[in-house]
PAKETI-868285 format. One record per residue (C-alpha): residue in three letters; chain; x negated, y, z negated. Coordinates in pm, whole numbers, m for minus. Layout:
BEGIN
SITE,Ala,A,X,Y,Z;
...
This chain:
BEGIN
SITE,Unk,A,m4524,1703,292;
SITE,Unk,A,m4206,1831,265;
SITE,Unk,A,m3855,1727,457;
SITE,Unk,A,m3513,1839,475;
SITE,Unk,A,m3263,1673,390;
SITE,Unk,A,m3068,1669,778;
SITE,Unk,A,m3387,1496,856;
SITE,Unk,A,m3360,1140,902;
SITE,Unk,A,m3682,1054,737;
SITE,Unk,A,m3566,1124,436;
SITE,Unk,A,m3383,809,373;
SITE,Unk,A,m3651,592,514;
SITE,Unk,A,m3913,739,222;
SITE,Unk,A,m3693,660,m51;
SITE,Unk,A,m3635,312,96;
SITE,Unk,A,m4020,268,31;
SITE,Unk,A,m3935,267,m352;
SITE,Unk,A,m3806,m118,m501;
SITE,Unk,A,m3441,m149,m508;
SITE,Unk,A,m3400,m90,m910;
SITE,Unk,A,m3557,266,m870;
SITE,Unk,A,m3320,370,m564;
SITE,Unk,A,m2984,560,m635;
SITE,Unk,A,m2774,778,m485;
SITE,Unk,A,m2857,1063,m625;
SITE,Unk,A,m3236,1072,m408;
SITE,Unk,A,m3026,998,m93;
SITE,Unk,A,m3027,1238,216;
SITE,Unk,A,m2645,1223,221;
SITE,Unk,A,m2604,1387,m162;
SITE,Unk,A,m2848,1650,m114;
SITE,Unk,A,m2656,1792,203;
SITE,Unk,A,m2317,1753,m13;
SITE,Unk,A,m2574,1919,m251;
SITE,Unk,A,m2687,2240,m68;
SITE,Unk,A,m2336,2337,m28;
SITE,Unk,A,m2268,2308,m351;
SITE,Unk,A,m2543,2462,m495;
SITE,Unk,A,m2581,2726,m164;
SITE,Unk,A,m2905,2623,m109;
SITE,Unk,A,m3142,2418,124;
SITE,Unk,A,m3204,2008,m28;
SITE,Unk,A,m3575,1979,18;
SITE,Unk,A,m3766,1652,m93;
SITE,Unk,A,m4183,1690,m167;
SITE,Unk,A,m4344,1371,m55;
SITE,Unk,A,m4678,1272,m178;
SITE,Unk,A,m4833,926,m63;
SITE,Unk,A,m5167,760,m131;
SITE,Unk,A,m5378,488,m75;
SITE,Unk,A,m5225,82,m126;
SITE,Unk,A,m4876,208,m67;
SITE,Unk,A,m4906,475,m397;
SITE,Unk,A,m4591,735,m303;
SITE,Unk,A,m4381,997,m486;
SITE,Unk,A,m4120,1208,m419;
SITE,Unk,A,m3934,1466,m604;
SITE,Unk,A,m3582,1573,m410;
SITE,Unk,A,m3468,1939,m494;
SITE,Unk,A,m3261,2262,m380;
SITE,Unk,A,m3429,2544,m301;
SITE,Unk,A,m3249,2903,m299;
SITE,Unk,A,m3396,3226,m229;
SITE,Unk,A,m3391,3509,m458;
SITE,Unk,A,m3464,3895,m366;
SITE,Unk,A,m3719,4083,m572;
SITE,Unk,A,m3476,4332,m712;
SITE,Unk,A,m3760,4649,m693;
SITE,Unk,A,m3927,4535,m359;
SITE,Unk,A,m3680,4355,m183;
SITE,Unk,A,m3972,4027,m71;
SITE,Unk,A,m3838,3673,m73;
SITE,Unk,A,m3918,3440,m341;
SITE,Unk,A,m3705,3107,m400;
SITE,Unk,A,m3616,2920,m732;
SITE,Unk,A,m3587,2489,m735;
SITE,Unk,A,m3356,2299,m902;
SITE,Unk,A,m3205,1898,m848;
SITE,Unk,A,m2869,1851,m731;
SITE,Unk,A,m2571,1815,m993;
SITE,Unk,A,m2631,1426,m1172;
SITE,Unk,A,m2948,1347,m1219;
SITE,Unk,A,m3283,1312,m1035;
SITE,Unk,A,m3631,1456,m1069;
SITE,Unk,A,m3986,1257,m921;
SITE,Unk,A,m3979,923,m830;
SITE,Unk,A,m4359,705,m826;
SITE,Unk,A,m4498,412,m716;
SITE,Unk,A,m4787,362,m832;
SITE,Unk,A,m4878,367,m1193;
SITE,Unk,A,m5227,456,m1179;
SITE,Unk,A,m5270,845,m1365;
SITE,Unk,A,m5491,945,m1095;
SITE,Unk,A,m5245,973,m815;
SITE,Unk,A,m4985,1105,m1057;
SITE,Unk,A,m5233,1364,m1135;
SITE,Unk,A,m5270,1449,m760;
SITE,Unk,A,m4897,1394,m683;
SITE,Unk,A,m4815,1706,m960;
SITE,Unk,A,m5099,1894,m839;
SITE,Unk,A,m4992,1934,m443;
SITE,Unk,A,m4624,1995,m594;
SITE,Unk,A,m4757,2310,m765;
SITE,Unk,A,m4967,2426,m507;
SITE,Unk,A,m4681,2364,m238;
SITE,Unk,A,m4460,2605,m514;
SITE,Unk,A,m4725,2877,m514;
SITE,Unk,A,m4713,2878,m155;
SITE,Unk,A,m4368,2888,m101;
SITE,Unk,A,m4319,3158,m353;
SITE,Unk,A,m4172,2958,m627;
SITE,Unk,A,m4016,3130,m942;
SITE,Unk,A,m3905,2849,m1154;
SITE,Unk,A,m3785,2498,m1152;
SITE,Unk,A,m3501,2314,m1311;
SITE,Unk,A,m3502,1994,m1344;
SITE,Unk,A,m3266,1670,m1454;
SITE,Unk,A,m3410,1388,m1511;
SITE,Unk,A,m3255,1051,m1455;
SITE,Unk,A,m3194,860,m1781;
SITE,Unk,A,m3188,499,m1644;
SITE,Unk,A,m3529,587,m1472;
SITE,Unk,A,m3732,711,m1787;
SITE,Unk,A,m3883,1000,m1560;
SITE,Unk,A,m3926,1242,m1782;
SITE,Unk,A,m4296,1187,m1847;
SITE,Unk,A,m4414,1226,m1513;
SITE,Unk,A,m4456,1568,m1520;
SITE,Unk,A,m4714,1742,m1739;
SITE,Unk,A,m4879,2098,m1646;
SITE,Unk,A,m4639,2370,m1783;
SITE,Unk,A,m4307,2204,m1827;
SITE,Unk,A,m4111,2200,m2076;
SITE,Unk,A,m3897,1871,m2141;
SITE,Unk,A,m3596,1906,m2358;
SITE,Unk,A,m3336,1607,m2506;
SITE,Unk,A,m3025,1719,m2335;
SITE,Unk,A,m2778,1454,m2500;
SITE,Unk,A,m2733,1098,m2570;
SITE,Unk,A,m2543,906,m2232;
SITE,Unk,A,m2401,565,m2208;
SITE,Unk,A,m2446,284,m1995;
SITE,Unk,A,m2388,m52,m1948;
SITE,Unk,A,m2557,m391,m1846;
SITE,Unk,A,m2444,m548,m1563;
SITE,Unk,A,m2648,m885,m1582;
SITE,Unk,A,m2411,m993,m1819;
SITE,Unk,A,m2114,m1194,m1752;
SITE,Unk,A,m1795,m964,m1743;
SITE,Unk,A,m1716,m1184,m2039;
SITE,Unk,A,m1956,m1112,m2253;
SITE,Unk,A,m1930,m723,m2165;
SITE,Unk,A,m1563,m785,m2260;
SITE,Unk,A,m1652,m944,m2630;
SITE,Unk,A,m2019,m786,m2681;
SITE,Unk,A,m1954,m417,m2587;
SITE,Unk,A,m1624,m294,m2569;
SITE,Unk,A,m1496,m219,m2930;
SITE,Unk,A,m1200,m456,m3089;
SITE,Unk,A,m986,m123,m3064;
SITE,Unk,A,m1084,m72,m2724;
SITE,Unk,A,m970,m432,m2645;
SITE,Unk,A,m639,m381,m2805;
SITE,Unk,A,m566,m87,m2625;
SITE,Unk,A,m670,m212,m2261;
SITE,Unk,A,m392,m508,m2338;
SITE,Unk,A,m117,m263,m2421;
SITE,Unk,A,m232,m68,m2092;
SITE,Unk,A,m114,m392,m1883;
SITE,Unk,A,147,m443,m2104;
SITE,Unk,A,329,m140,m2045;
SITE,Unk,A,307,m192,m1652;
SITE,Unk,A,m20,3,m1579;
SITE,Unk,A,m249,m146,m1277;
SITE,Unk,A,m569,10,m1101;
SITE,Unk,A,m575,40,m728;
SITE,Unk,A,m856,115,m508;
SITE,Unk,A,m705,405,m321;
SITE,Unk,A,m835,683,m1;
SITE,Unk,A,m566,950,m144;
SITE,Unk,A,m802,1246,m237;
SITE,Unk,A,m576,1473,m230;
SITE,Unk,A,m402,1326,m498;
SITE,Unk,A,m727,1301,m710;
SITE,Unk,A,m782,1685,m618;
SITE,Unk,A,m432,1758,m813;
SITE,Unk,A,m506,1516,m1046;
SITE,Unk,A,m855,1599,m1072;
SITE,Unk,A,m839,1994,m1074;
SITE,Unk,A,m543,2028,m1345;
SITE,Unk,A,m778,1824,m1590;
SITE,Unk,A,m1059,2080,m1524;
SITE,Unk,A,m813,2386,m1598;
SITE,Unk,A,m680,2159,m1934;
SITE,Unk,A,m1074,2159,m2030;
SITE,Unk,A,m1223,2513,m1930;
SITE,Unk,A,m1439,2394,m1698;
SITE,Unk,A,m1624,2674,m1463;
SITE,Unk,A,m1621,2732,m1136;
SITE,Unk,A,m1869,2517,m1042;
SITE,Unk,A,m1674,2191,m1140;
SITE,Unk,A,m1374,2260,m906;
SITE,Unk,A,m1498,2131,m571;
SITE,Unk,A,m1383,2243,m221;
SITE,Unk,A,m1213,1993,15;
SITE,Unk,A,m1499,1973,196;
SITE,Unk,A,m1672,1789,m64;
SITE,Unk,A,m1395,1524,m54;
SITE,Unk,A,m1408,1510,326;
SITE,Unk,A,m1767,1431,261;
SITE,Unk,A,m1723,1122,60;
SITE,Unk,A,m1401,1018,175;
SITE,Unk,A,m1531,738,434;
SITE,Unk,A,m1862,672,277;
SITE,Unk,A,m1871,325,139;
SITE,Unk,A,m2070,442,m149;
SITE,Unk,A,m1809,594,m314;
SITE,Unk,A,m1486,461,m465;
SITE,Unk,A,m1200,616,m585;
SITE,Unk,A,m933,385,m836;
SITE,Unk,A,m615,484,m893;
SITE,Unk,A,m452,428,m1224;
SITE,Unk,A,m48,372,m1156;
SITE,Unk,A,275,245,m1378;
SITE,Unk,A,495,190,m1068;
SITE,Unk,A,461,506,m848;
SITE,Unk,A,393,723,m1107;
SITE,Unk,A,9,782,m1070;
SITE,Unk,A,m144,876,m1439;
SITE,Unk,A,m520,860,m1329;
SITE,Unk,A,m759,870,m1130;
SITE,Unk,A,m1170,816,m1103;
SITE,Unk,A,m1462,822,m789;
SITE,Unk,A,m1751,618,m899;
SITE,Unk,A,m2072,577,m681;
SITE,Unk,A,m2296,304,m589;
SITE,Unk,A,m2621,254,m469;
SITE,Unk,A,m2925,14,m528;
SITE,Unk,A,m2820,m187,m801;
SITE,Unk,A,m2663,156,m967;
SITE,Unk,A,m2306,195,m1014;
SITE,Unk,A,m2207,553,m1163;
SITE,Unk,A,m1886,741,m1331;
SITE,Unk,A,m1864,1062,m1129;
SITE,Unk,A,m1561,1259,m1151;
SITE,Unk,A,m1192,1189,m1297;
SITE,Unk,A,m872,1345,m1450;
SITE,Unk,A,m582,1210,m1599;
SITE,Unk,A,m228,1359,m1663;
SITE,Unk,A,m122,1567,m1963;
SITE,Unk,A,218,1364,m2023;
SITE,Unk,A,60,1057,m1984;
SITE,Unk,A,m304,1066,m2187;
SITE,Unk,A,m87,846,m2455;
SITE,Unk,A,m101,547,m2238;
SITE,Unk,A,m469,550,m2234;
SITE,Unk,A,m526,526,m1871;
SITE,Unk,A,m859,576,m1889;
SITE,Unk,A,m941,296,m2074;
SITE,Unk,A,m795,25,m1790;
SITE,Unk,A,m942,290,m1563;
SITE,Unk,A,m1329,248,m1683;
SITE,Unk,A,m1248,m122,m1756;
SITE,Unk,A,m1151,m280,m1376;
SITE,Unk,A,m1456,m30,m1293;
SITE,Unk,A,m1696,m200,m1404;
SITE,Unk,A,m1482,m547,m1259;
SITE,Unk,A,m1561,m355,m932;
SITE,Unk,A,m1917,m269,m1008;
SITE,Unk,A,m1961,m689,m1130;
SITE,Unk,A,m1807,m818,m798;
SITE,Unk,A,m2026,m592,m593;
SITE,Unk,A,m2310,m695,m752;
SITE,Unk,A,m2477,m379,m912;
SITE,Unk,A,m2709,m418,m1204;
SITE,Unk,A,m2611,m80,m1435;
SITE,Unk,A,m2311,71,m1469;
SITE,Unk,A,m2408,492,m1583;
SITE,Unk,A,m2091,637,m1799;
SITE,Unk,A,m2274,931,m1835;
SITE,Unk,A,m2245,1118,m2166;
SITE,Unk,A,m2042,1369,m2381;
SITE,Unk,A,m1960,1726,m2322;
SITE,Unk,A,m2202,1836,m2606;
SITE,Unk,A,m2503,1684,m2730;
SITE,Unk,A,m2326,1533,m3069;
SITE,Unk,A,m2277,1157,m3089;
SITE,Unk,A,m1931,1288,m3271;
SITE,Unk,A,m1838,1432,m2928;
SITE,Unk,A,m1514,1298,m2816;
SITE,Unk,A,m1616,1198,m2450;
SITE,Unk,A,m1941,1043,m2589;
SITE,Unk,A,m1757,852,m2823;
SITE,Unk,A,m1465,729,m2590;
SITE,Unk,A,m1702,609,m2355;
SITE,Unk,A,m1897,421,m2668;
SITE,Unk,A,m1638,195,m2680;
SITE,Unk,A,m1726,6,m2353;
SITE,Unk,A,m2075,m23,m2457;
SITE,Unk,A,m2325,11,m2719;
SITE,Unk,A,m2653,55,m2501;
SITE,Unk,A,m2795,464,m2482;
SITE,Unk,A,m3020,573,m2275;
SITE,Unk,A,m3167,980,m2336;
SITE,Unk,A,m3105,1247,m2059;
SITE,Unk,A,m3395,1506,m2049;
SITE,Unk,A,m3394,1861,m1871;
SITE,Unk,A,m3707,1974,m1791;
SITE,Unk,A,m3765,2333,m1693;
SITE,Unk,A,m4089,2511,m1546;
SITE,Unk,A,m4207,2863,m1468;
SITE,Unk,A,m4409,2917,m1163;
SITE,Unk,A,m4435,3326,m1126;
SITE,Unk,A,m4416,3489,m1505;
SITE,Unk,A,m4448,3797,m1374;
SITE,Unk,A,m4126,3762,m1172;
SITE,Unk,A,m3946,3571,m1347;
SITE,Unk,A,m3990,3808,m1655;
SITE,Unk,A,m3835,4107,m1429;
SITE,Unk,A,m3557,3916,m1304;
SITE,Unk,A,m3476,3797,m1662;
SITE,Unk,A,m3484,4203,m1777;
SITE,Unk,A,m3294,4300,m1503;
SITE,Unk,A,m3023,4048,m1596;
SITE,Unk,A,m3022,4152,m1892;
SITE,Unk,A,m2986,4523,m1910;
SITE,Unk,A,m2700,4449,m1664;
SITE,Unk,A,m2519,4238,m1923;
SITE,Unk,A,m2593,4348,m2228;
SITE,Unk,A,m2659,4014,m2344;
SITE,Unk,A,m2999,3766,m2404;
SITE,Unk,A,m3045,3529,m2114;
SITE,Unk,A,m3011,3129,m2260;
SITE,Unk,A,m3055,2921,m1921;
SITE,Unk,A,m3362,2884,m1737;
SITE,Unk,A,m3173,3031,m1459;
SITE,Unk,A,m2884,3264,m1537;
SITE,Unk,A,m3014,3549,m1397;
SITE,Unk,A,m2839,3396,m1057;
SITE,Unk,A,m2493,3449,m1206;
């Protein structure tokens, strides 16, 4: 079975799953943020069994043209964070079945390829077996939440990091929870232009309407009396609490914002009550990568981020790569460039 993400069924499947395998990221509400993103239609594949086995896998499917004979075919991939299948039920046989209806639902829909992100807190990577290909993407950070805020204060964050957090409140900084997203946007997009980012990574306001009243998502403010120096929106859901997008100005990165910034985070994520806090990890996949390694300092626990990527139709797929190819003079290197 397979529902759309407007549909309000969607929601009610993934509340089949125990709490500590929910997130946000398999809700109905970030795969329609999701399609428009990603201009494509959030889809989630829904398998179910007998005592209460079920699995779903959440994606966005977009349709691609046959360049020679102009029929439909579509491409998969999960929404920006992370994702791929979720199961209940442990037992290989209705794994086995759950994989097998996917692929047979992506030969019948015309299916080129598949991209997929797999969730590092979840350890889903292993699910799926016919044809894919699972790579190590990079090395992300997280941090345990069942401790007291204490011990996360002594255990995990480095001496260093300690020291610098104090001279953040000494000098006068203070986080605020704040509903200002057009400030973030500012904030937000001239840290994106200071780091190259693409296209993709400058969101519309539309996005920020989105979020702006859903009380899964907070947005802190860092501040040294009304000058603002940071900002950060971090997500919650199930006993998940994630780092999802900040920026920080130029004049004042030597105050270390960010540092008080991630720090009363995870205060907030303690006195809500999640279990995990997800820092996410590096721009690169080198543990001498300077986001990977800033974010080291609040914790020492890893957890592995795999990409997983599948062809369904070689035959097509080979053409479209070819095509793309010729036209830029270039080898493709991503699974599915031949979009761009």
């Amino acid at each position: 079975m397979v529902i759309d993400c407007m549909d309000s069924i969607w929601d009610e499947y993934l509340g089949k799953f125990p709490l500590e395998k929910q997130d946000i990221y398999y809700t109905a509400k970030y795969y329609q943020m999701g399609q428009f993103l990603m201009h494509g239609s959030g889809q989630m594949f829904v398998c179910e069994g007998r005592d209460g086995d079920i699995a779903l896998y959440p994606f966005i499917k977009r349709p691609v043209v046959h360049p020679y004979t102009k029929e439909l075919f579509f491409d998969i991939e999960t929404a920006y964070g992370y994702g791929g299948p979720l199961v209940k039920g442990s037992h290989s046989g209705f794994i086995r079945k759950f994989e097998e209806q996917f692929l047979d639902y992506c030969r019948s829909e015309r299916i080129i390829a598949e991209f997929v992100r797999f969730h590092p807190l979840l350890h889903n990577e292993t699910v799926f077996r016919n044809h894919i290909q699972v790579l190590h993407n990079r090395s992300t950070v997280w941090i345990d939440l069942d401790k007291d805020l204490e011990a996360i204060w002594m255990e995990e964050l480095t001496a260093q990091n300690r020291n610098t957090i104090r001279k953040c409140e000494k000098n006068g900084l203070y986080v605020k929870e704040s509903h200002d997203y057009q400030a973030f946007m500012d904030v937000y997009n001239e840290t994106m232009e200071k780091v190259g980012a693409g296209e993709f990574y400058f969101f519309q306001s539309d996005y920020y309407d989105a979020v702006r009243n859903d009380e899964h998502y907070i947005l802190l403010e860092v501040k040294q009396g009304d000058h603002l120096l940071a900002v950060g929106i971090f997500m919650g859901y199930g006993e998940f609490f994630h780092y999802h997008l900040s920026g920080s100005r130029k004049d004042f990165l030597r105050l270390a914002p960010n540092n008080l910034l991630l720090w009363e985070a995870v205060r907030y994520a303690k006195q809500l009550g999640y279990k995990k806090m997800h820092l996410g990890g590096g721009r690169t996949d080198s543990i001498e990568d300077s986001l990977f390694r800033f974010k080291s300092r609040f914790s020492s626990s890893v957890a592995d981020f795999y990409i997983g990527k599948r062809i369904h139709d070689q035959e097509v797929y080979g053409l479209l790569v070819r095509e793309w190819e010729k036209k830029h003079g270039q080898k493709l290197v991503r699974l599915l460039q031949y979009r761009e």
